[in-house]
N, CA, C and O atoms as CSV, one atom per row, in Angstrom:
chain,resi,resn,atom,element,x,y,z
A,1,UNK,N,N,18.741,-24.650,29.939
A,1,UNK,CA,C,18.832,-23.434,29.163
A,1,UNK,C,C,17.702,-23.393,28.143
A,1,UNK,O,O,17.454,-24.402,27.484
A,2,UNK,N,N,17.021,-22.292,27.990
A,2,UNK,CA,C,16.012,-21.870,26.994
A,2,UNK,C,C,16.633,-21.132,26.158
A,2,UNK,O,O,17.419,-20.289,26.590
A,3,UNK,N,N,16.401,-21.298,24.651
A,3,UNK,CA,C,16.900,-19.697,24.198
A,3,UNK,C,C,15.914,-19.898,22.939
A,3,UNK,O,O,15.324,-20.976,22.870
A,4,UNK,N,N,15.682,-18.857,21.866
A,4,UNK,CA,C,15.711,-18.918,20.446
A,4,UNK,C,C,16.764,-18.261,19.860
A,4,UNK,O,O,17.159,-17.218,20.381
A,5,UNK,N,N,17.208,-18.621,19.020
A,5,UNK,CA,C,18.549,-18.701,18.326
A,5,UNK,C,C,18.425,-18.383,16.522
A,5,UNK,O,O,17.769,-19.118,15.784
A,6,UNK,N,N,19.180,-17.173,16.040
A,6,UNK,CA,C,18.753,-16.951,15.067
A,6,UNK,C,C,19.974,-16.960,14.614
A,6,UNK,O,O,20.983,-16.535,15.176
A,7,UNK,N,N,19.833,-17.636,13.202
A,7,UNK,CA,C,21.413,-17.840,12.236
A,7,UNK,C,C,21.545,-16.168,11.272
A,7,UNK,O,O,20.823,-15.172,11.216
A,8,UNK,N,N,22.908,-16.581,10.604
A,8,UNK,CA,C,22.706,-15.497,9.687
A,8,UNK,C,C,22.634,-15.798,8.290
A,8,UNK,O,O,23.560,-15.654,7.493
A,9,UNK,N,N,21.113,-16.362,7.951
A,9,UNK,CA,C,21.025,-16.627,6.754
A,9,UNK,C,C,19.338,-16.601,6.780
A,9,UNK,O,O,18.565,-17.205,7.524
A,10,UNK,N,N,19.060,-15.609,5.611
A,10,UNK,CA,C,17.980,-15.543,5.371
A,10,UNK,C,C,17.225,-16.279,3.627
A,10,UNK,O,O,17.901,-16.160,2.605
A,11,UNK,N,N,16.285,-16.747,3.599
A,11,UNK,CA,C,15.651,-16.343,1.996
A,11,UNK,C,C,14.130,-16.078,1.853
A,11,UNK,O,O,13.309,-15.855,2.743
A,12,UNK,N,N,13.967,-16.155,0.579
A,12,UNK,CA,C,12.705,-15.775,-0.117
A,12,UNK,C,C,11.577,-17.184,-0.281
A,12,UNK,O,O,11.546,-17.954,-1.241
A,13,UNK,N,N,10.599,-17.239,1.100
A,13,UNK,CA,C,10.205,-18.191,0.469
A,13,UNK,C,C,9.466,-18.384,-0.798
A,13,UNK,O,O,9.528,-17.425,-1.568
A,14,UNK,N,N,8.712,-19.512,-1.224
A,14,UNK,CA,C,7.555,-19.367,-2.391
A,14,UNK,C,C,6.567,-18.740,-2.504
A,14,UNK,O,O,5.911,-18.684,-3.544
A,15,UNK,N,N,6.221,-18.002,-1.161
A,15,UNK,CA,C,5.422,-17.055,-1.702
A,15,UNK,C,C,5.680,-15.371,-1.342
A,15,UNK,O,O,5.005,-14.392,-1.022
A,16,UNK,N,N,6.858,-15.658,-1.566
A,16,UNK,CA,C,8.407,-14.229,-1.839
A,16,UNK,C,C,7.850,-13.422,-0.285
A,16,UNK,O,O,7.229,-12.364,-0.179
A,17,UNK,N,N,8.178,-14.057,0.457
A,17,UNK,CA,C,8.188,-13.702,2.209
A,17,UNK,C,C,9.631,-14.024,2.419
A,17,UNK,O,O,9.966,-15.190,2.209
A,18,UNK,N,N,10.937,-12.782,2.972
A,18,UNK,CA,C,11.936,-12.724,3.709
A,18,UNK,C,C,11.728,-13.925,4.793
A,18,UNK,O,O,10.695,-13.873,5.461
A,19,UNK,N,N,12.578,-14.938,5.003
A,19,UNK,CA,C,12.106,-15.937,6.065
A,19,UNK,C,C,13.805,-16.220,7.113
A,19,UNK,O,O,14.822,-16.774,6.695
A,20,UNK,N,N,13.661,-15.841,7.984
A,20,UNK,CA,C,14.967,-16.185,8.843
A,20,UNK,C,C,14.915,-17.787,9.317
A,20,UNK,O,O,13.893,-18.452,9.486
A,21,UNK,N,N,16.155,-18.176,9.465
A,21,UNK,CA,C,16.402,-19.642,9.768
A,21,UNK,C,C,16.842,-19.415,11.085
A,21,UNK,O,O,17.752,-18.612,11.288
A,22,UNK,N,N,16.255,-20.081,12.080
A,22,UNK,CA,C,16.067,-20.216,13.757
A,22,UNK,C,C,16.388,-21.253,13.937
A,22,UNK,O,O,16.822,-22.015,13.073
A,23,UNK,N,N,16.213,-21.540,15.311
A,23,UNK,CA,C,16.408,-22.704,16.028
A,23,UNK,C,C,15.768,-22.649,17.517
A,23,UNK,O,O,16.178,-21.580,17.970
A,24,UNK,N,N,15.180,-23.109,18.235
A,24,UNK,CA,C,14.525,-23.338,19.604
A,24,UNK,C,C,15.341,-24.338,20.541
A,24,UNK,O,O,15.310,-25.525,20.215
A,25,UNK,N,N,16.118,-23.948,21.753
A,25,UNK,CA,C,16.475,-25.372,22.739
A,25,UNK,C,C,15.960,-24.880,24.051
A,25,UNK,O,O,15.834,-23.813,24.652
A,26,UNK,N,N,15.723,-26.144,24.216
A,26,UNK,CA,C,14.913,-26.048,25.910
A,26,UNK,C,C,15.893,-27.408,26.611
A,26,UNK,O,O,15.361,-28.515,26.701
A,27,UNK,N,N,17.025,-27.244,26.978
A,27,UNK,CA,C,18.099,-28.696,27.637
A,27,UNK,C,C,18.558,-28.998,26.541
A,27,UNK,O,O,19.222,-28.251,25.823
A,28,UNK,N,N,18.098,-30.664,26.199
A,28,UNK,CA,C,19.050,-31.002,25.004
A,28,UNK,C,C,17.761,-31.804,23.950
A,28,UNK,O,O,17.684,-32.878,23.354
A,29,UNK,N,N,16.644,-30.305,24.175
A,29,UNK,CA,C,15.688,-30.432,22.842
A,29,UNK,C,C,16.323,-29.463,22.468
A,29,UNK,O,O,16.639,-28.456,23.101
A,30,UNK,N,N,16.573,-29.813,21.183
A,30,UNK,CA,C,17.032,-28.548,19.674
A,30,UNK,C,C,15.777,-28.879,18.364
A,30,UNK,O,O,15.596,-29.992,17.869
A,31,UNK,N,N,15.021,-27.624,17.996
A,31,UNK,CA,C,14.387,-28.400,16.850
A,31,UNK,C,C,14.401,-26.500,16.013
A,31,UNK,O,O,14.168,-25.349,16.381
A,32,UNK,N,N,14.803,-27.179,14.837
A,32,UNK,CA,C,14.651,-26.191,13.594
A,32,UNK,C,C,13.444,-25.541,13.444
A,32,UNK,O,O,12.373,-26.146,13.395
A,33,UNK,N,N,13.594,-23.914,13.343
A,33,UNK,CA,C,12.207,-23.023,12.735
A,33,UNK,C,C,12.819,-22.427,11.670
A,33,UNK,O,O,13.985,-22.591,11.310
A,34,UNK,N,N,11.732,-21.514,11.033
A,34,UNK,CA,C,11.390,-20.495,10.114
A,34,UNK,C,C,10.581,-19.281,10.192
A,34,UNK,O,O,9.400,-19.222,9.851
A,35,UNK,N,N,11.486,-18.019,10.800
A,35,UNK,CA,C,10.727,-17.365,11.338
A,35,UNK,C,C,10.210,-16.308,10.186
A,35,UNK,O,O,11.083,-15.998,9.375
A,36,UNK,N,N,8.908,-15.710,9.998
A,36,UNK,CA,C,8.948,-14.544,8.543
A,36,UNK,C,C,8.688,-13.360,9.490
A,36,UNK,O,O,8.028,-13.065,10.486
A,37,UNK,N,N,9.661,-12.801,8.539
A,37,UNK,CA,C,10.145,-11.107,9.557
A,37,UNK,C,C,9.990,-9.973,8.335
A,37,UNK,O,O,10.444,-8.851,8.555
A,38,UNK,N,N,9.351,-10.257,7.046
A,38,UNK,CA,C,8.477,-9.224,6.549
A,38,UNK,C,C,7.436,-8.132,7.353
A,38,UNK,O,O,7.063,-7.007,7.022
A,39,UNK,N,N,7.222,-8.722,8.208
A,39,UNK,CA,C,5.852,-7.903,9.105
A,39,UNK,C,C,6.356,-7.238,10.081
A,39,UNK,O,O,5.572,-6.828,10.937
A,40,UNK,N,N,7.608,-6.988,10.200
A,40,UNK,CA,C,8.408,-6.491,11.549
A,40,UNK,C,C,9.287,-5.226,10.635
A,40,UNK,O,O,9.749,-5.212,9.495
A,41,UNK,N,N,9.258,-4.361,11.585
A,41,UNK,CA,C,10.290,-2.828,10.591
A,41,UNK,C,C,11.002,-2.865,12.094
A,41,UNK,O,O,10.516,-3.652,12.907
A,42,UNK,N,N,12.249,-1.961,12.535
A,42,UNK,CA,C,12.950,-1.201,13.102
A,42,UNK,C,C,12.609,0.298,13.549
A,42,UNK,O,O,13.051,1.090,14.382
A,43,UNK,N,N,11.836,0.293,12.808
A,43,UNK,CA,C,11.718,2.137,13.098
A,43,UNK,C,C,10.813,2.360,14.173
A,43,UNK,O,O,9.850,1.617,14.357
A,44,UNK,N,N,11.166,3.725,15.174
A,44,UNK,CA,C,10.550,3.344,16.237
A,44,UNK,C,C,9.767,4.642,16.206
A,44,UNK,O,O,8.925,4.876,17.073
């Protein structure tokens, strides 16, 4: 199984960038990210 995996918890890093807390597994690799989703809108 592949996936990226996004929690529901965000913050502000130090240099005040919205940053989502992720995760990446590919089998039974799991390793922690930080994705910044300032640069991304919804509106289409």
């Amino acid at each position: 199984m592949f996936g990226i995996f996004t929690e529901n918890k965000s913050f502000k890093s130090e240099i005040n960038e919205t940053v989502l807390l992720a995760s990446i597994t590919k089998g039974e690799f799991k390793e922690g990210m930080q994705i910044p989703v300032d640069y991304w809108s919804i509106k289409q």
